[in-house]
C-alpha positions, 0 to 999 in steps of 0.5 A: 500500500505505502509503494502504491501511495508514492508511486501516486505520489510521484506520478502527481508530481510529474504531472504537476511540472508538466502542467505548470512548464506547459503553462510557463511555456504559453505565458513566455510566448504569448508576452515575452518572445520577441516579434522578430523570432516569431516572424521568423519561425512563420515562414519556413518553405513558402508556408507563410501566412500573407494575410492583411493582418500579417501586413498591418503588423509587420508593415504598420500599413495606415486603413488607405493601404489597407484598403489598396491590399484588399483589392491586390490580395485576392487577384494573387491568392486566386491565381496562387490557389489555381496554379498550387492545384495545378501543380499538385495535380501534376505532381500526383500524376508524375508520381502515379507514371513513376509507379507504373511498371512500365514506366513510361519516360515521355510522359514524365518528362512532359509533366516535369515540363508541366511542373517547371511551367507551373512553378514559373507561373508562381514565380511570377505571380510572386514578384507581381505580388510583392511589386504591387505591395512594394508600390503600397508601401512608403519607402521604410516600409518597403525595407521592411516588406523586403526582408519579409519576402527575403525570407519568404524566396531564400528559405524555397528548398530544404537543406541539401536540395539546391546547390550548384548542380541544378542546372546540370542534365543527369542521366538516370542511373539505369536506362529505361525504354519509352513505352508508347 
């Protein structure tokens, strides 16, 4: 009975700890952790949330420009969603021809043709984007707005993935007929 009662003891205890640094950790973060770091921890790989209110904070943006963002922003997530489920779906296609035995080697070359157009147009409709916001803003928010996108288009590929070979053509390490 008594080893029963500190085993109860000792699980309450741990508990406890857990439930007041769980809290600690939500109050810290909530008023103490600084502006910079939580930005900085909201945009890995193109994940950032580009909302008004992000703009407003980070920018410090007056209700005119507000009002300029809310006739830009939907145009760029529209176009942003269309060409997202373009490139998903291509994606999963060039997956599906990968797995097909035989696989066949035109195809996917056609939708990583399809994919390299898709990404382009993201690219594109991303500097259209930040000309339309840099046009928005005044010139110290503007400096602003350019770390944010900074960020935002360094930070594309995960470690390992860029590099200097990217542009080089590689040849398959096995040599596969076209089927068709």
């Amino acid at each position: 009975m008594e080893k029963r009662i500190k085993w109860l003891t000792w699980t309450v205890i741990v508990l406890a700890v857990m439930i007041i640094s769980t809290w600690g950790t939500i109050i810290y973060n909530r008023y103490f952790a600084s502006t910079t770091t939580a930005v900085a921890t909201q945009m890995p790989q193109e994940n950032i949330n580009l909302s008004g209110r992000f703009f407003r904070e980070q920018l410090n943006w007056n209700d005119q420009q507000m009002a300029q963002f809310r006739v830009v922003h939907p145009r760029f997530r529209q176009e942003v969603q269309y060409i997202l489920n373009n490139l998903q779906r291509n994606r999963n296609t060039m997956f599906e021809v990968m797995k097909s035995d035989p696989c066949d080697t035109l195809r996917l070359n056609e939708l990583s043709d399809s994919i390299g157009y898709w990404h382009s147009r993201l690219k594109k409709a991303t500097y259209r984007y930040f000309l339309d916001l840099k046009y928005i803003s005044t010139p110290e928010q503007r400096q602003q707005l350019e770390q944010i996108f900074s960020r935002l288009l360094t930070n594309e590929m995960p470690a390992g993935m860029g590099g200097g070979h990217r542009h080089r053509r590689q040849q398959p390490m096995f040599q596969y007929k076209n089927q068709n």
